[in-house]
C-alpha positions as CSV (number, residue, x, y, z in Angstrom):
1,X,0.0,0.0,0.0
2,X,1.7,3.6,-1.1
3,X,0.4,7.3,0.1
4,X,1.7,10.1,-0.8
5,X,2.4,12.4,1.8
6,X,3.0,16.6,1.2
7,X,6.9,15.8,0.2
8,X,9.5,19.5,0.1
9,X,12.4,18.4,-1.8
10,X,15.4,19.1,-0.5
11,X,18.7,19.8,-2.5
12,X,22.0,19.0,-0.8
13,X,24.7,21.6,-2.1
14,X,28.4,21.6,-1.9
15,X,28.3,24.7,-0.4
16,X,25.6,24.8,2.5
17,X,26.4,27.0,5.5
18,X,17.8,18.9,18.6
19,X,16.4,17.1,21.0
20,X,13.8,16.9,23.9
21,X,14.7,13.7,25.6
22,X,13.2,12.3,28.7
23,X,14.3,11.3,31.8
24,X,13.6,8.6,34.0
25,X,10.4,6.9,34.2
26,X,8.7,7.5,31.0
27,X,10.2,7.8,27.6
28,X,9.7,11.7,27.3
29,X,8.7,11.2,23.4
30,X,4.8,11.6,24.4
31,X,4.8,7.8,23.9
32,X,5.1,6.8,27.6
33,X,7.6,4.3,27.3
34,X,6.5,3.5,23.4
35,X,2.9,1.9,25.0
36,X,0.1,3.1,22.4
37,X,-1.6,6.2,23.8
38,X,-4.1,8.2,22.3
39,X,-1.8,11.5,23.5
40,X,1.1,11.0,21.1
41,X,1.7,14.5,20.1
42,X,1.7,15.6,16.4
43,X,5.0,15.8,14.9
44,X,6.5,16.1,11.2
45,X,9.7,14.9,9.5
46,X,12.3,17.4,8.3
47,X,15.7,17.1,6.3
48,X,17.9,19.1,6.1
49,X,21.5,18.7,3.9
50,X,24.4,18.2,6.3
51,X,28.3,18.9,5.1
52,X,31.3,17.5,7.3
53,X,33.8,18.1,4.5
54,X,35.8,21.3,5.2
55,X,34.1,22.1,8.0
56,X,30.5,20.8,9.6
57,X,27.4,22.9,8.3
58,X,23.8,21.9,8.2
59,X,21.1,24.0,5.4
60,X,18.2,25.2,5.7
61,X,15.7,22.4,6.8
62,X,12.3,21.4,4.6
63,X,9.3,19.3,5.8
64,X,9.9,15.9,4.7
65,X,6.7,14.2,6.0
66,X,4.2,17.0,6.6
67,X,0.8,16.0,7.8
68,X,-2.1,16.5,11.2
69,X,-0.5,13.4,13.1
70,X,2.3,11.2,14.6
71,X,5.1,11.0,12.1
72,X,8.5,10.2,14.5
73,X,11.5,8.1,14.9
74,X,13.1,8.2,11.6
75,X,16.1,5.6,10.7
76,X,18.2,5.8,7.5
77,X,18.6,2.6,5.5
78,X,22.1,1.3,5.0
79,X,22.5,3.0,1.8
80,X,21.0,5.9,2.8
81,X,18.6,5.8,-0.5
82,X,15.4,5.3,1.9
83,X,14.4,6.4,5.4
84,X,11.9,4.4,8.0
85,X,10.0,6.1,9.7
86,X,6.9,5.4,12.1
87,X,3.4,6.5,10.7
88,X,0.5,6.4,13.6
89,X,-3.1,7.1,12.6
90,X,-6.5,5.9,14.7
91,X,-4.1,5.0,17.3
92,X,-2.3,2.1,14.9
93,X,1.3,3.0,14.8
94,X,2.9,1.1,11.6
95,X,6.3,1.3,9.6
96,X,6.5,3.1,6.5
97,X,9.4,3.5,4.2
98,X,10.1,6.8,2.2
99,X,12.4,6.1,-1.1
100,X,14.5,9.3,-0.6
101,X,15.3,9.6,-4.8
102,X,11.5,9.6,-5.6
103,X,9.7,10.2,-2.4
104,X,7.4,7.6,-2.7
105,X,6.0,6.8,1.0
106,X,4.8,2.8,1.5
107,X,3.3,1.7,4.4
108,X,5.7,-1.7,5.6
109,X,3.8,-2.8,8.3
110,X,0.0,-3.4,9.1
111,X,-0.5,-5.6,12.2
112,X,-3.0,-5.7,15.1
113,X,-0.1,-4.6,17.2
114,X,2.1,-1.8,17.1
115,X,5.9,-1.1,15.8
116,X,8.3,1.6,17.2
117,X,12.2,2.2,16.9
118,X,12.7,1.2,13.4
119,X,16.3,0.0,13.3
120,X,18.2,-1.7,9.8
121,X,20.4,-4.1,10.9
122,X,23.3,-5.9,8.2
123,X,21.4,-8.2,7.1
124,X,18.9,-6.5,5.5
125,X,16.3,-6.9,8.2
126,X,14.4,-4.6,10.4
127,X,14.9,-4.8,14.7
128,X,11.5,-2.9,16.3
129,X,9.8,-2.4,19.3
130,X,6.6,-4.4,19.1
131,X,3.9,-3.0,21.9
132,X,2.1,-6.7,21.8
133,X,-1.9,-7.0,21.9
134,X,-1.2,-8.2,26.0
135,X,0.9,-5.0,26.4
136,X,3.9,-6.3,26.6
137,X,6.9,-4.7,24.5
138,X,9.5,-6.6,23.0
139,X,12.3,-6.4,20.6
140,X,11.2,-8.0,17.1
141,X,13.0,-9.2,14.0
142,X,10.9,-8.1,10.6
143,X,11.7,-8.6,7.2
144,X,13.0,-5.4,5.3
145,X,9.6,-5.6,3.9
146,X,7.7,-5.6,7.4
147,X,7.0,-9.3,8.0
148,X,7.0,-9.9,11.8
149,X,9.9,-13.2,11.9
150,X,9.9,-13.8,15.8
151,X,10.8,-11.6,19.6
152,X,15.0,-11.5,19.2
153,X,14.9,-12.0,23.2
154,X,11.6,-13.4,24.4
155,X,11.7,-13.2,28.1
156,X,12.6,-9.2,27.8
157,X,9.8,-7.0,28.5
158,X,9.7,-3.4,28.8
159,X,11.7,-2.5,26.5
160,X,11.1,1.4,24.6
161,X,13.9,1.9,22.6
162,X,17.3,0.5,21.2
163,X,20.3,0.1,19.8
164,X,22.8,-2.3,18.6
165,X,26.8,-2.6,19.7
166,X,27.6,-5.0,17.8
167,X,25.6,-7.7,15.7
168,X,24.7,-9.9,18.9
169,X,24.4,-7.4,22.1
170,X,22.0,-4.7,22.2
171,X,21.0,-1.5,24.4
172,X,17.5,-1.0,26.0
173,X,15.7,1.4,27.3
174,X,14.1,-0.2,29.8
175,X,10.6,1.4,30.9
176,X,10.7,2.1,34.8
177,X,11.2,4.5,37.2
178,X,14.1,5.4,37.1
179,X,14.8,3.8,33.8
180,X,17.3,1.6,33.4
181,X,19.7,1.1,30.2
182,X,19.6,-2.9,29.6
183,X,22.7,-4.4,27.6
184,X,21.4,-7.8,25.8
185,X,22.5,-10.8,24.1
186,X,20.6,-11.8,21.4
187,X,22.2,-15.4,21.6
188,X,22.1,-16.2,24.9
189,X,18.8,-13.9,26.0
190,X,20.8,-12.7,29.2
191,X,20.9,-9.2,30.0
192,X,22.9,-7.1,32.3
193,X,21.8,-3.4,34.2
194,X,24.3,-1.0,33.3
195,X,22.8,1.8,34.2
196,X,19.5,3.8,35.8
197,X,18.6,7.3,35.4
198,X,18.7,7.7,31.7
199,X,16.7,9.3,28.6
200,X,15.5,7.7,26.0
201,X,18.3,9.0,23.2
202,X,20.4,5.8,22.7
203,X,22.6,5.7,19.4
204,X,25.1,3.5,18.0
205,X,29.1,5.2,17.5
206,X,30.9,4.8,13.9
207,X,33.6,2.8,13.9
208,X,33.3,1.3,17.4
209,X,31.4,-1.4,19.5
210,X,30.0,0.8,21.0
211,X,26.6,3.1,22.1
212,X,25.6,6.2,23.2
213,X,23.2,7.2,25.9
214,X,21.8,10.3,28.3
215,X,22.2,10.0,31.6
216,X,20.0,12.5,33.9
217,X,21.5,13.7,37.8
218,X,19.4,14.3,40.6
219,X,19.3,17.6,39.9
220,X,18.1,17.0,36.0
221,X,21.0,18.2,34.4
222,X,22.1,15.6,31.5
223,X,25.4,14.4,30.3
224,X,25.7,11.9,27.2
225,X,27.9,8.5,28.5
226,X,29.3,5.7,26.5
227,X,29.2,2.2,27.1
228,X,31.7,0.0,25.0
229,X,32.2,-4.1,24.2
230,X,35.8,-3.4,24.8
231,X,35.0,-1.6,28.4
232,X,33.5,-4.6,29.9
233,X,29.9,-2.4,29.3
234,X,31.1,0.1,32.6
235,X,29.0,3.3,30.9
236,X,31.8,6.4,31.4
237,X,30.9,9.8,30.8
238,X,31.6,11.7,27.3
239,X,30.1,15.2,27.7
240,X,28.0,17.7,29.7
241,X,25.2,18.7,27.8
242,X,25.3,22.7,26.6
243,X,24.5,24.6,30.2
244,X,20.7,25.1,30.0
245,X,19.8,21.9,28.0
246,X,18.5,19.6,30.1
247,X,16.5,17.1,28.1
248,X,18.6,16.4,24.7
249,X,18.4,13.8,21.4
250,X,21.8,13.2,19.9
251,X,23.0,11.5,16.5
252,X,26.9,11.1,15.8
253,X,27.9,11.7,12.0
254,X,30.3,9.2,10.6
255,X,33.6,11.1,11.4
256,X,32.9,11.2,15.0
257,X,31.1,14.4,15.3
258,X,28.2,14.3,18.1
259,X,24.9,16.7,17.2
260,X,22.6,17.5,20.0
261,X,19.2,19.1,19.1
262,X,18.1,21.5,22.6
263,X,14.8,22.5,21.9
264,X,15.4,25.0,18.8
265,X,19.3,24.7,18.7
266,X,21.7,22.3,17.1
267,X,24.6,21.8,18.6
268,X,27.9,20.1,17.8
269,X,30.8,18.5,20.0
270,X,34.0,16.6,18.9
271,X,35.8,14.3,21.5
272,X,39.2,15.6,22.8
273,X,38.2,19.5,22.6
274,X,36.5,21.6,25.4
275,X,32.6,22.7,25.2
276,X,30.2,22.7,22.0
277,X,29.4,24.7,20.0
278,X,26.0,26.3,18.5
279,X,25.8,25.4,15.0
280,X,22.3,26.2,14.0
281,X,19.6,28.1,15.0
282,X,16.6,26.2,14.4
283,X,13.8,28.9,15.1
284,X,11.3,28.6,15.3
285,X,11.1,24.9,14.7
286,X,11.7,23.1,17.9
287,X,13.6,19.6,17.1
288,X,12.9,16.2,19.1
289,X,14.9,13.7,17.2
290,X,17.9,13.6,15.0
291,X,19.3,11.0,12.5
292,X,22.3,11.2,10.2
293,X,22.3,9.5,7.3
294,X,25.2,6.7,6.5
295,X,27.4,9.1,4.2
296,X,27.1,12.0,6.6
297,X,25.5,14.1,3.9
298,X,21.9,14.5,5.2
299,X,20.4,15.3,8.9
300,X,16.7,14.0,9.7
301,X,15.0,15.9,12.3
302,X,11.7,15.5,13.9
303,X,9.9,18.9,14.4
304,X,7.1,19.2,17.0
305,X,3.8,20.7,15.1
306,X,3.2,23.9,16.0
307,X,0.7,24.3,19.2
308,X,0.9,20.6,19.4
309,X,0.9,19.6,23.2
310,X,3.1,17.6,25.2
311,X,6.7,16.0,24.4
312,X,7.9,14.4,21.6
């Protein structure tokens, strides 16, 4: 089944000059811990053309997917030719893929349950977060062309976001209060607390065996932490967020970079220097997700509607 959604085009030039995150407890993307609620606030997808050659600059950013509704959590394919995204309508939230070179929008997914946290893994297939018809939420295996295969670890539960280290252990989000960050093995089905206290940003590095998460104090400030394969999974701290930004969504661009999206401003921070630094003003869109694309050439960013309410 394809729709065509109100597509802007967006032209990536040689030459071209995000996120509220929540903390512990619920999943502070108006999707209480990814459960299906009728509340999920409205949100669009932008793009916006990224540059990391000769110096990091993102354009001017265009709607993407523009429509009244719940359009979120976009993933770039491997190739970077296609973007999934998560499409939620009568209170159904289902995968849809947009071909980037025609943008053609298909609907991948059209089960009695729901699917969040799109992820493409190597082998072609799709990792989700399946919120089950008894309410439980698991991590799934689907086909690259939305078949549901089977749970990746059936005994985990809770589960509202994810990402991979490597191709056998994963990170969770784990629903709670506090949350908890969850390191799996998809082989074995044992997992491990490595942490409590965090947000529901967690990304994958380039180049290491290794993922990125938020951690929030007692006092609500945030910093973004690592936890590695090679560090025996002890999380260790990265970064401070930018004084003032509290609740952040981050996205790493393939040479290392780290972007962080504070409400309208776009940050950027490379490991080994001192401090970020502000490189766009977003006004007066306010950004709630990022995503980089594989060749660092394009930034995805989710935009809350204008006078939609609560978090996304």
């Amino acid at each position: 089944m394809t729709r065509r959604f109100r597509i802007a085009v967006v032209v990536v030039v040689a030459t071209v000059t995000g996120l509220l995150s929540g903390c512990s407890g619920t999943s502070g993307s108006g999707e209480p811990g990814q459960a299906d609620s009728l509340a999920a606030p409205a949100t669009d997808i932008y793009l916006a053309p990224l540059q990391t050659d000769g110096g990091l600059a993102v354009g001017e950013p265009a709607p993407l997917v523009d429509r009244p509704g719940y359009d979120n959590q976009p993933a770039f394919s491997a190739t970077g030719t296609s973007l999934l995204f998560v499409s939620r309508r009568d209170g159904q939230a289902d995968l849809h893929r947009i071909t980037l070179g025609t943008f053609d929008v298909t609907r991948i997914t059209g089960t009695p349950e729901s699917e969040y946290s799109p992820t493409p893994r190597p082998d072609e297939r799709i990792s989700v977060v399946r919120v089950e018809e008894d309410g439980r939420q698991r991590l799934w295996q689907y086909s690259a062309f939305g078949r549901p295969i089977a749970p990746m670890l059936p005994e985990a539960d809770s589960i509202g976001y994810h990402a991979w280290i490597d191709r056998t252990r994963v990170a969770l989000y784990r629903v709670g209060d506090p949350a908890q960050l969850v390191v799996a093995d998809v082989t074995t089905d044992v997992d491990t607390v490595v942490a409590d206290s965090i947000g529901r940003s967690l990304q994958p590095i380039p180049g290491r065996a290794a993922v990125s998460f938020v951690r929030v104090a007692a006092d609500a400030s945030t910093s973004v932490h690592l936890v590695a394969r090679s560090d025996s999974l002890t999380p260790r701290p990265l970064v401070d967020a930018p004084a003032g930004t509290r609740a952040v969504d981050h996205a790493w661009t393939p040479d290392g970079t780290l972007l962080l999206a504070g409400g309208q401003t776009l940050y950027a921070w490379r490991p080994g220097r001192a401090g970020w630094r502000q490189l766009r003003d977003l006004a007066p869109l306010e950004v709630t997700r990022l995503a980089v694309s594989p060749d660092g050439t394009q930034l995805a960013l989710v935009v809350r509607e204008r006078g939609a309410g609560g978090r996304s």
